[in-house]
C-alpha positions as CSV (number, residue, x, y, z in Angstrom):
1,X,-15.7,-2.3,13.1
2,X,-14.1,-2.5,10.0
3,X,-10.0,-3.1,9.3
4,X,-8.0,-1.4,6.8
5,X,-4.8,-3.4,6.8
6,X,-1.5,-1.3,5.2
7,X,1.2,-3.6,4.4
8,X,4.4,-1.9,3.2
9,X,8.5,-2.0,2.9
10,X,10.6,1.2,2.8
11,X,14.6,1.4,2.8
12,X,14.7,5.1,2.9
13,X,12.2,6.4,4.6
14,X,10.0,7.9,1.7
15,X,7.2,5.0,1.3
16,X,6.8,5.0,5.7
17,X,6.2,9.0,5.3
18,X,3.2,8.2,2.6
19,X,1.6,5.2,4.5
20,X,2.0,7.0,7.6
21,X,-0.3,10.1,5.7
22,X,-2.9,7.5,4.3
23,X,-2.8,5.7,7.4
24,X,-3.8,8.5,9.4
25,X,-6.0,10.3,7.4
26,X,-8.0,6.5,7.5
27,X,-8.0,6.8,11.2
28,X,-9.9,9.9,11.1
29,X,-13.0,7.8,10.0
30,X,-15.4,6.6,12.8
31,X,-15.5,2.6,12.5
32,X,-12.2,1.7,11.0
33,X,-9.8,0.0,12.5
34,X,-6.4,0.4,10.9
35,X,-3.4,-1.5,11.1
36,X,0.4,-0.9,9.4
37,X,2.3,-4.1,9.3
38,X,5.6,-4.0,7.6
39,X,5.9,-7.0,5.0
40,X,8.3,-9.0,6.5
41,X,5.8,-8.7,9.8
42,X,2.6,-9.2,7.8
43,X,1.0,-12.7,8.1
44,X,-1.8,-14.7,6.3
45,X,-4.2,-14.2,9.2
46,X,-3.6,-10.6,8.9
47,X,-4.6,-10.3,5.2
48,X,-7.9,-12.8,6.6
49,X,-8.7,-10.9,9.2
50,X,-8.8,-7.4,7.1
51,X,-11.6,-5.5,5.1
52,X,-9.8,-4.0,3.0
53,X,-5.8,-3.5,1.5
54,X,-3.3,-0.8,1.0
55,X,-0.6,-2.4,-0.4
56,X,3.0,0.0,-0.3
57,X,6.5,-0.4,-1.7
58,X,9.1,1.5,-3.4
59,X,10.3,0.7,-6.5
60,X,13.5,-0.9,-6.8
61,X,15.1,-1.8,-10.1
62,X,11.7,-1.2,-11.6
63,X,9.8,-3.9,-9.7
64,X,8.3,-4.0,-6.3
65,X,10.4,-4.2,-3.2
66,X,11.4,-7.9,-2.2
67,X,10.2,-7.9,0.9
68,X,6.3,-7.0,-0.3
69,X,7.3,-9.8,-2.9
70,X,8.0,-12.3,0.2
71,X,4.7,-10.9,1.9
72,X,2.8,-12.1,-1.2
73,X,5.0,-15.5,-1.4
74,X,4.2,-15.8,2.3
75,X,0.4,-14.9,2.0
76,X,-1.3,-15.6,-1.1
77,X,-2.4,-19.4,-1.4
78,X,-3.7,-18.6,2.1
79,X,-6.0,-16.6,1.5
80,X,-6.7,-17.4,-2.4
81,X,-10.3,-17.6,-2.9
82,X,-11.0,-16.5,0.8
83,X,-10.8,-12.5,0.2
84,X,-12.1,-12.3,-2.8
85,X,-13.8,-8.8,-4.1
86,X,-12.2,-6.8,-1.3
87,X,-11.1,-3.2,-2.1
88,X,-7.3,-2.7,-2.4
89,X,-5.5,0.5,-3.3
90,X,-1.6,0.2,-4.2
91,X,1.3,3.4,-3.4
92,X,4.7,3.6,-4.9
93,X,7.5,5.7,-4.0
94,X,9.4,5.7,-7.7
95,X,12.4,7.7,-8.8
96,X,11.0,8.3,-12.0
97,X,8.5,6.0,-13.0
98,X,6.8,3.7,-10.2
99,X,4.7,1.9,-12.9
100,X,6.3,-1.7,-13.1
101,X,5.9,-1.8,-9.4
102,X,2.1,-0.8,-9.7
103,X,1.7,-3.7,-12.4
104,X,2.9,-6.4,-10.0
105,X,1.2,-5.2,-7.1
106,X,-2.0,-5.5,-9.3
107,X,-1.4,-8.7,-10.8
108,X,-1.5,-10.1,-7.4
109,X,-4.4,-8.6,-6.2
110,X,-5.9,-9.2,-9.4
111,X,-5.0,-13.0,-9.0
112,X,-6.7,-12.7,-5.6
113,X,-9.9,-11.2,-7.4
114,X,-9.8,-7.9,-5.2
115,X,-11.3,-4.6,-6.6
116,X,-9.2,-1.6,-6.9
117,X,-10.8,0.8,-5.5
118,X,-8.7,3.6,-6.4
119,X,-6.3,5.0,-9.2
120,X,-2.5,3.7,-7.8
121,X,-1.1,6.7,-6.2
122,X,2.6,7.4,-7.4
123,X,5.0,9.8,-5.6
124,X,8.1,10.3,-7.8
125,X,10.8,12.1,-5.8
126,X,13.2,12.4,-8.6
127,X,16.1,10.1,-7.5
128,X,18.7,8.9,-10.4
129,X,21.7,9.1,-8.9
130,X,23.2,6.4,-6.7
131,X,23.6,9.4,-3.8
132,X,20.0,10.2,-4.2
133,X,18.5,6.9,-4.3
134,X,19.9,5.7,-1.5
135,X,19.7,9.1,0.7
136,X,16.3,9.3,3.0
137,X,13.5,11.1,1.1
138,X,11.2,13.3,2.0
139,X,8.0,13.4,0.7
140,X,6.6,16.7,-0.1
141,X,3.6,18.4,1.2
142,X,1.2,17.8,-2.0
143,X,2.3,14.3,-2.1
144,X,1.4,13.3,1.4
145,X,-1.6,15.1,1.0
146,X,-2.5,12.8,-1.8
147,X,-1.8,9.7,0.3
148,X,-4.0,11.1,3.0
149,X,-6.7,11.7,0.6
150,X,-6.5,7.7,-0.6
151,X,-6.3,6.5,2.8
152,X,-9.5,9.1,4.1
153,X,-11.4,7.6,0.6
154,X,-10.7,4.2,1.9
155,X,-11.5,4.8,5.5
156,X,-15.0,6.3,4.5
157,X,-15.5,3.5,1.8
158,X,-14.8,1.3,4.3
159,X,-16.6,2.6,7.5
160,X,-19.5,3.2,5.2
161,X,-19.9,0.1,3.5
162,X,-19.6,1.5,0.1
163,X,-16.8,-1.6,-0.5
């Protein structure tokens, strides 16, 4: 059995709505184990223990979310050298952009020499004003679709030992 491990932080709902799509979707392949940890409950042996990384945030002020930040502070000398060439795929709920979160993400994972495995999947739910960014989002239809799609690809990849 194979594990998919999907680490992510949400404040308003939007980024739990597309990890809960992918996370799914990944279920519905036969041999894949998959587990959500939130990244202030994620742990080093969790990250050891997994086949394979979805790695989730929000962006906030143009950078990932703190807490995935402290998952990586937490985690990374760990399991540096230890999970090397693992597939990872990276999703960011963004107002606007999302692509400064997507950089950081993938510098980690680059430092820890895993293989993206996929394009990083960014759902933009338009939020500029203070109102909006802080309201709960709701991810539309096509969006979580998307997420399901990268978390079925990963499943399959996975189960089938394509990564």
């Amino acid at each position: 059995m194979k594990t998919l491990l999907v680490v992510h932080h949400t404040m308003t709902g939007g980024t739990a709505q597309m990890v809960e799509a992918a996370a799914r979707a990944a279920r519905t392949e036969g041999g894949v184990e998959v587990l959500t940890r939130r990244a202030f409950d994620a742990t080093a042996a969790d990250v050891l223990g997994a086949d394979g990384y979805v790695f989730a945030s929000p962006e906030n002020l143009a950078a990932m979310s703190g807490a995935l930040k402290d998952f990586f502070d937490r985690t990374y000398y760990a399991a540096l050298d230890r999970i090397n060439g693992r597939p990872y795929a990276t999703m960011v709920c963004a107002g606007t952009d999302g692509s400064m979160a997507v950089r950081q993400i993938d510098r980690v994972a680059t430092g820890w020499r895993l293989r993206a495995v996929a394009e990083p999947l960014i759902v933009r739910t338009g939020a500029q004003t203070r109102e909006d960014i802080l309201s709960p989002k709701r991810i539309d239809q096509a969006a979580l679709r998307r997420c399901a799609e990268l978390g079925q690809a990963l499943g399959a990849g996975l189960a089938s030992g394509v990564f």
